[in-house]
PyMOL commands that place a pseudoatom at each C-alpha (Angstrom):
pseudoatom trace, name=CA, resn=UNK, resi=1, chain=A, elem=C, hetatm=0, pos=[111.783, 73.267, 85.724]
pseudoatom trace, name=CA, resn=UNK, resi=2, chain=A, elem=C, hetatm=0, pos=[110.458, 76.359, 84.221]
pseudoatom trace, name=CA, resn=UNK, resi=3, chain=A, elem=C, hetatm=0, pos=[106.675, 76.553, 82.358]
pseudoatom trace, name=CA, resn=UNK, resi=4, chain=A, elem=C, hetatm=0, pos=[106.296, 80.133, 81.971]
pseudoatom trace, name=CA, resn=UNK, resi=5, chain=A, elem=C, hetatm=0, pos=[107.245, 83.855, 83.073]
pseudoatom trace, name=CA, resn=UNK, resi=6, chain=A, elem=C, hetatm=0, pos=[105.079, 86.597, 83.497]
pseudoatom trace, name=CA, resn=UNK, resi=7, chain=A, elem=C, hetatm=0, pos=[106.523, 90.353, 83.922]
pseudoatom trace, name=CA, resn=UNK, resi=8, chain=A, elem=C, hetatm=0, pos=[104.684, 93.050, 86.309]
pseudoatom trace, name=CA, resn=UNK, resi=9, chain=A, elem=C, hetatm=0, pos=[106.062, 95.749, 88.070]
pseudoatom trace, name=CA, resn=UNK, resi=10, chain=A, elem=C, hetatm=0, pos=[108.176, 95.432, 91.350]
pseudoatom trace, name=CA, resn=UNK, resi=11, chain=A, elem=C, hetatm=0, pos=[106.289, 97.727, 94.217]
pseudoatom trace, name=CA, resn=UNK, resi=12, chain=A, elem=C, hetatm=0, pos=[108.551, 96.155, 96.852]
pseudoatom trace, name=CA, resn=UNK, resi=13, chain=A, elem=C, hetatm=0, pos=[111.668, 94.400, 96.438]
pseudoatom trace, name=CA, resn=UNK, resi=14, chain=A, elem=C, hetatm=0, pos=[111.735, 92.916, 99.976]
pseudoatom trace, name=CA, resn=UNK, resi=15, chain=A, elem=C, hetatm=0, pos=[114.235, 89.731, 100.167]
pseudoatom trace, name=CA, resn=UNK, resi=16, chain=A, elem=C, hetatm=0, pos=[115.041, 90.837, 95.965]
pseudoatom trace, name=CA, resn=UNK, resi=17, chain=A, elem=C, hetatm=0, pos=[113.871, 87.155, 94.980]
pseudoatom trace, name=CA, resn=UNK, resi=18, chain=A, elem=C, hetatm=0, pos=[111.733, 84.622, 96.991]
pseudoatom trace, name=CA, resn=UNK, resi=19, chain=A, elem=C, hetatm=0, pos=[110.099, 80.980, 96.048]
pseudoatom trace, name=CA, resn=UNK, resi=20, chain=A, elem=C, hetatm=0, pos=[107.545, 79.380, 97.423]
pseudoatom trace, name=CA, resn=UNK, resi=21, chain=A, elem=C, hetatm=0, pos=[103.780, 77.987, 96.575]
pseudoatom trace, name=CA, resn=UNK, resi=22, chain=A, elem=C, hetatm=0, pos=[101.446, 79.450, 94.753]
pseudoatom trace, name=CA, resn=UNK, resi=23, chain=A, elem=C, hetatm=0, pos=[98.016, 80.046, 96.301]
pseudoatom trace, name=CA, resn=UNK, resi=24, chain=A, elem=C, hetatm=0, pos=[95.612, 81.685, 94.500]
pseudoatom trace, name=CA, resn=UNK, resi=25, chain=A, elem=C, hetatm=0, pos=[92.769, 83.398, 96.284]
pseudoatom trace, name=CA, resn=UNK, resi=26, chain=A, elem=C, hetatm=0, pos=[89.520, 84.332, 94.124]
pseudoatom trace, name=CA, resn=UNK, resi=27, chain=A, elem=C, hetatm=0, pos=[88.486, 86.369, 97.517]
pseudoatom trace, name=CA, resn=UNK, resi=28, chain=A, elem=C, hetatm=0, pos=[89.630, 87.371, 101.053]
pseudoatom trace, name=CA, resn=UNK, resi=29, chain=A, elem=C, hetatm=0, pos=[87.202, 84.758, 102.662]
pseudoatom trace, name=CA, resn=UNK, resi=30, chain=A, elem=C, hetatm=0, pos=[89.852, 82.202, 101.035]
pseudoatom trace, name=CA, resn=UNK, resi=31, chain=A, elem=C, hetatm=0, pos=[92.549, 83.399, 102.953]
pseudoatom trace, name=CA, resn=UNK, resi=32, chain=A, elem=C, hetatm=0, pos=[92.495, 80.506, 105.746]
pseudoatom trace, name=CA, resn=UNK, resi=33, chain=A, elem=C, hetatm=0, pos=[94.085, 78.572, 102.751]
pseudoatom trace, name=CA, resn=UNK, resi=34, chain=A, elem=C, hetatm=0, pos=[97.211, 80.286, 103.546]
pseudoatom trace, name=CA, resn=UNK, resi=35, chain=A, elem=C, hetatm=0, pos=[100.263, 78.927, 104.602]
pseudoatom trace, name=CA, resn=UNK, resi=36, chain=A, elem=C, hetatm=0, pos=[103.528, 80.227, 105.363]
pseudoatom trace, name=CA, resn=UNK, resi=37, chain=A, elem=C, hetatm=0, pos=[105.328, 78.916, 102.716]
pseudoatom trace, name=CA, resn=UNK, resi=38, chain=A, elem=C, hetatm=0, pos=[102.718, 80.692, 100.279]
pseudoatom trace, name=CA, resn=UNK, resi=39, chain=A, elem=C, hetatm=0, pos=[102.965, 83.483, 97.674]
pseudoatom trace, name=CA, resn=UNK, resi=40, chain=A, elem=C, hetatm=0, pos=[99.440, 85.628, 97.434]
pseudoatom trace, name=CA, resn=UNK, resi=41, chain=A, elem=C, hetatm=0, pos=[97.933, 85.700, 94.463]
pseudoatom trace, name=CA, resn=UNK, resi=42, chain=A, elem=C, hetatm=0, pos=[95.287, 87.460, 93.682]
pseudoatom trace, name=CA, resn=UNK, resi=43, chain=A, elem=C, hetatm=0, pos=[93.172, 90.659, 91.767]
pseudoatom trace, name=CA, resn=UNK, resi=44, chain=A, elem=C, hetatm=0, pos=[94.229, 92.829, 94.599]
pseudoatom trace, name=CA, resn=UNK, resi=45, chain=A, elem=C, hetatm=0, pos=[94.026, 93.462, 97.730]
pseudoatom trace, name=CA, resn=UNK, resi=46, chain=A, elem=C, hetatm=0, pos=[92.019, 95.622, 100.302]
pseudoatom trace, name=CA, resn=UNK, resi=47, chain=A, elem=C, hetatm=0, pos=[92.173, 96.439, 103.678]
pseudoatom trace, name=CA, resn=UNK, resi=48, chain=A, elem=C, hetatm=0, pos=[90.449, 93.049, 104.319]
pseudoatom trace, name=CA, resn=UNK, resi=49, chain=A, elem=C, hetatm=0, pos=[93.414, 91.108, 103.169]
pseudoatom trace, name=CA, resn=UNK, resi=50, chain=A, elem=C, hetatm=0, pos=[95.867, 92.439, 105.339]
pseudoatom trace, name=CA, resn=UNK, resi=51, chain=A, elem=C, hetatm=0, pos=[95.959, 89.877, 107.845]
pseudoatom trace, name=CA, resn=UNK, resi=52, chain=A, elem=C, hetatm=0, pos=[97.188, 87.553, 104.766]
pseudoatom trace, name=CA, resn=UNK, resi=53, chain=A, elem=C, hetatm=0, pos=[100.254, 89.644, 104.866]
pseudoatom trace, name=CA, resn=UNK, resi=54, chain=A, elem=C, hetatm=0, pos=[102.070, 88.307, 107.824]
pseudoatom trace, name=CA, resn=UNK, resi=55, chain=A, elem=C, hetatm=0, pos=[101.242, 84.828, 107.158]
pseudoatom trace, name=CA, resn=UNK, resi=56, chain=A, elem=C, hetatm=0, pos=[102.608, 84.614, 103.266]
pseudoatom trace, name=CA, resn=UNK, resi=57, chain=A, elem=C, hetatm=0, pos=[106.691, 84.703, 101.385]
pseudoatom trace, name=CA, resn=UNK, resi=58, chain=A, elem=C, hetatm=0, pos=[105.437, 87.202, 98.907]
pseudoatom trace, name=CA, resn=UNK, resi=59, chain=A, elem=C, hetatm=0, pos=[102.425, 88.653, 97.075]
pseudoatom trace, name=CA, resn=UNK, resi=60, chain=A, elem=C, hetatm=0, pos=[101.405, 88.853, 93.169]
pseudoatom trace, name=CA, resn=UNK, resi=61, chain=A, elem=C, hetatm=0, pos=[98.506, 90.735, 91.625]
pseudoatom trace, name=CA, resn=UNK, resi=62, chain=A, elem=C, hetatm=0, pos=[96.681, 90.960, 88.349]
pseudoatom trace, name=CA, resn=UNK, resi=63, chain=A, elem=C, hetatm=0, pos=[96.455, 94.952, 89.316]
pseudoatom trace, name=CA, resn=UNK, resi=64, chain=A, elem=C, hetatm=0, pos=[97.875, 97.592, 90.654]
pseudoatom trace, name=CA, resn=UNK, resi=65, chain=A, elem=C, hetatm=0, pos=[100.744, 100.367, 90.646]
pseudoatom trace, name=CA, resn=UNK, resi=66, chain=A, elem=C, hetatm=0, pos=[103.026, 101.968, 93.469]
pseudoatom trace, name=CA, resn=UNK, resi=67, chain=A, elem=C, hetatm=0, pos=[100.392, 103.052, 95.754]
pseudoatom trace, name=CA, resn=UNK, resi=68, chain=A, elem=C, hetatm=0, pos=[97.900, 100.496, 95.283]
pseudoatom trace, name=CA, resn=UNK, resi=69, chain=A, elem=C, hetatm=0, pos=[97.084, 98.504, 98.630]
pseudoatom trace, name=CA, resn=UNK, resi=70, chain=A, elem=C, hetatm=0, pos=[99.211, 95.342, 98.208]
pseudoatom trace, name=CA, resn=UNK, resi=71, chain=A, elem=C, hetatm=0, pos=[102.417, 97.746, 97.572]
pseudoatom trace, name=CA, resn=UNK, resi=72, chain=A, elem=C, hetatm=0, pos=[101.705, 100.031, 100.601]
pseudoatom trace, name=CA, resn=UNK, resi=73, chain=A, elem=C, hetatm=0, pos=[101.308, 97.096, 102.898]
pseudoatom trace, name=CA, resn=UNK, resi=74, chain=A, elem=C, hetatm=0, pos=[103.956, 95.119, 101.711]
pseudoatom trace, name=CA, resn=UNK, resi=75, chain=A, elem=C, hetatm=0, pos=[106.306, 97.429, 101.977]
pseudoatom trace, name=CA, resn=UNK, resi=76, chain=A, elem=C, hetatm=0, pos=[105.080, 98.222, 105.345]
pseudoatom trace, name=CA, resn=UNK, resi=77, chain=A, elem=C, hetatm=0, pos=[105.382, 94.088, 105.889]
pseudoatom trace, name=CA, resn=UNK, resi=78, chain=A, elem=C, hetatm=0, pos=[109.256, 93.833, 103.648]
pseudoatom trace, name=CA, resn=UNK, resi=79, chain=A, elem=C, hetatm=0, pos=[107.448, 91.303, 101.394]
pseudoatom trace, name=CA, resn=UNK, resi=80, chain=A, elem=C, hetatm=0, pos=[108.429, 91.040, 98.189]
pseudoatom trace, name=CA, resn=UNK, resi=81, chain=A, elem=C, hetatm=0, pos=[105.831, 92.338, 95.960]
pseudoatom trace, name=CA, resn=UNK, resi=82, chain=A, elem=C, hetatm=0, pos=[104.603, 92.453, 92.377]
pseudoatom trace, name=CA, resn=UNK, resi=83, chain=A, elem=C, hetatm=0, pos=[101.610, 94.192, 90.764]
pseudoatom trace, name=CA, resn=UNK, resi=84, chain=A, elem=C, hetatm=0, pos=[100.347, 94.653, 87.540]
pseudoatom trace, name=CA, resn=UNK, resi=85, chain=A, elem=C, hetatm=0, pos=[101.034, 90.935, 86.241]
pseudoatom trace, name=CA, resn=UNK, resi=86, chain=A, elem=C, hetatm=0, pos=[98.913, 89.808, 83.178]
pseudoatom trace, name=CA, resn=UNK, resi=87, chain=A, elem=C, hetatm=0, pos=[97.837, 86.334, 83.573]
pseudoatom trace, name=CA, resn=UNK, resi=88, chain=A, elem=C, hetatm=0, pos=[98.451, 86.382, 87.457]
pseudoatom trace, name=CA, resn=UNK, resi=89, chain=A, elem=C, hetatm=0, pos=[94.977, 84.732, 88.515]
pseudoatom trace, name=CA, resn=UNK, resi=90, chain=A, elem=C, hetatm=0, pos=[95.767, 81.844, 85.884]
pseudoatom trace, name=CA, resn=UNK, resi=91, chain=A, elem=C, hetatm=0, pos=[98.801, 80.659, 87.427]
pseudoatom trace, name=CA, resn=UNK, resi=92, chain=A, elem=C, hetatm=0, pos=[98.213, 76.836, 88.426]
pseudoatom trace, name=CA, resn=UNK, resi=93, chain=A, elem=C, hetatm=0, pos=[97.508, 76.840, 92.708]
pseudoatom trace, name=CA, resn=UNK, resi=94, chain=A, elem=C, hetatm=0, pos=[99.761, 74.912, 94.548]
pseudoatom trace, name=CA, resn=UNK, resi=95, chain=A, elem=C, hetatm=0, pos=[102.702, 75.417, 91.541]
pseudoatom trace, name=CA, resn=UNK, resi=96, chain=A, elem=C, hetatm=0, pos=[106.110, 76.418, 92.700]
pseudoatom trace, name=CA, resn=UNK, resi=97, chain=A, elem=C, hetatm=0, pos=[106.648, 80.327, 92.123]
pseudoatom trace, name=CA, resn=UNK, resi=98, chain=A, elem=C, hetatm=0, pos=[109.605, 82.651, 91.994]
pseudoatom trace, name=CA, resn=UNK, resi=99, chain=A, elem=C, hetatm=0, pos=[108.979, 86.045, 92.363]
pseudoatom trace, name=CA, resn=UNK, resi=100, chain=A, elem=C, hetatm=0, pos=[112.191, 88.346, 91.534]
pseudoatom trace, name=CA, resn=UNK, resi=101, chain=A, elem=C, hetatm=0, pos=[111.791, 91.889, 92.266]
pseudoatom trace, name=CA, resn=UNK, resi=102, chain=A, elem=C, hetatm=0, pos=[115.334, 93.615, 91.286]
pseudoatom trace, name=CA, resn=UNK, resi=103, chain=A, elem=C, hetatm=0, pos=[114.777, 96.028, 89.156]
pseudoatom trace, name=CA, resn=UNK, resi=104, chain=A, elem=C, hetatm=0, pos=[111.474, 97.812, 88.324]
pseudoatom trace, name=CA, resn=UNK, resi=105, chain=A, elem=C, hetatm=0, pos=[110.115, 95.109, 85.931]
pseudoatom trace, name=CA, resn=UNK, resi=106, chain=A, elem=C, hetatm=0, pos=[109.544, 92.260, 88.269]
pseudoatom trace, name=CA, resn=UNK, resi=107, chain=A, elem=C, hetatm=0, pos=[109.297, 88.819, 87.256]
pseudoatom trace, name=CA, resn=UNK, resi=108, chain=A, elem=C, hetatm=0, pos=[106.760, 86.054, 88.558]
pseudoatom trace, name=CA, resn=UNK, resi=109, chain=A, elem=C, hetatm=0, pos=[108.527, 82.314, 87.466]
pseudoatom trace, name=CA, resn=UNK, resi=110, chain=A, elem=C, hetatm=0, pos=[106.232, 79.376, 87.598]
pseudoatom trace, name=CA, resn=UNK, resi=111, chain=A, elem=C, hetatm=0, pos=[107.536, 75.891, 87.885]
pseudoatom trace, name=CA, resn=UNK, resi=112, chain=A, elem=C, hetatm=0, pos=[106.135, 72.116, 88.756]
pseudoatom trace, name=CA, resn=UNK, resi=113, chain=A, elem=C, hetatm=0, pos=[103.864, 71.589, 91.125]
pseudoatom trace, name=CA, resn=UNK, resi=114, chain=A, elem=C, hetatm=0, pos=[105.111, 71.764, 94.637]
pseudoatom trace, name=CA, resn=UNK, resi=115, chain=A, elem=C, hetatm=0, pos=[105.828, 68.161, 95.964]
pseudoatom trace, name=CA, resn=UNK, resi=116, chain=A, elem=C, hetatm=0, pos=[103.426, 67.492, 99.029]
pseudoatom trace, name=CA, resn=UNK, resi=117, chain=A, elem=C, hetatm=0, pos=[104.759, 66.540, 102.427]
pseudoatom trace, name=CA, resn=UNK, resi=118, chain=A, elem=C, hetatm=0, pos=[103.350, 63.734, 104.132]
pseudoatom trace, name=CA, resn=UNK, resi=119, chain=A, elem=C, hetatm=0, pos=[103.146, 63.908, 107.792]
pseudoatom trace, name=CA, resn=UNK, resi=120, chain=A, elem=C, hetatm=0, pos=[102.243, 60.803, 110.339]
pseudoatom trace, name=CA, resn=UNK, resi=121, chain=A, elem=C, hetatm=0, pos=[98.793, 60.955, 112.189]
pseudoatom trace, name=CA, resn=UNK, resi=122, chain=A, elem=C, hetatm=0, pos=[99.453, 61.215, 115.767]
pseudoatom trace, name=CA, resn=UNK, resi=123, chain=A, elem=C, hetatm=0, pos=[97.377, 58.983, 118.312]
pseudoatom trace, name=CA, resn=UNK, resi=124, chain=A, elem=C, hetatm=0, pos=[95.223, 60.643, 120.693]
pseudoatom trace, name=CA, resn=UNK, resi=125, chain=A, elem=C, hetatm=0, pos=[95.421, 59.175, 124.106]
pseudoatom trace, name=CA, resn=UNK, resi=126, chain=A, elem=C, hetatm=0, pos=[91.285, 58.680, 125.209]
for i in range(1, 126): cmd.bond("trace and resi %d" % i, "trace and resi %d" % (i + 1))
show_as sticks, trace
zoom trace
């Protein structure tokens, strides 16, 4: 189910559309948070972030144009990417996001919370 779009700019198209869950990092010392089924979301990104690149589906930022950071490298990574998306930084963490990037006017869809898998605990021989 659908609760809201937001419109940016595609800097890379990568896979053309990609879901997955939103995580949204304040600053680069968050990035552990990551998982692989993540989209970025953040300001923007700086050299520091990099490393976030091969571990996330696709990135989103509040700022940016074509040859901002988070284009360059994603790009550089195929990752879907959009910049320049108003209202980025107040999507809800841990929401389910679609980020479609055909065309130049990229689209960022967020939808229900993601459901979370539960895993067994596995018992440690002593």
């Amino acid at each position: 189910m659908l609760t809201q779009e937001l419109t940016g700019r595609t800097a890379c198209q990568g896979q053309g559309e990609v879901q997955g869950i939103a995580r949204v990092l304040r600053n680069v010392a968050d990035i552990e948070r990551l998982q692989p089924e993540d989209i970025l979301i953040c300001e923007m990104t700086t050299p520091e972030w990099t490393m976030a690149f091969g571990k996330v589906r696709g990135i989103v930022t509040r700022v940016g144009g074509a040859l901002c950071h988070a284009a360059i490298v994603a790009r550089e990574f195929g990752l879907p990417c959009i910049v320049s998306v108003e209202g980025a930084l107040d999507i809800p963490d841990g929401h389910i996001v679609t980020l479609n990037t055909r065309g130049r006017g990229g689209t960022v869809n967020v939808g229900e919370m993601a459901k979370v898998k539960k895993t067994r605990a596995k018992k440690v021989k002593a």
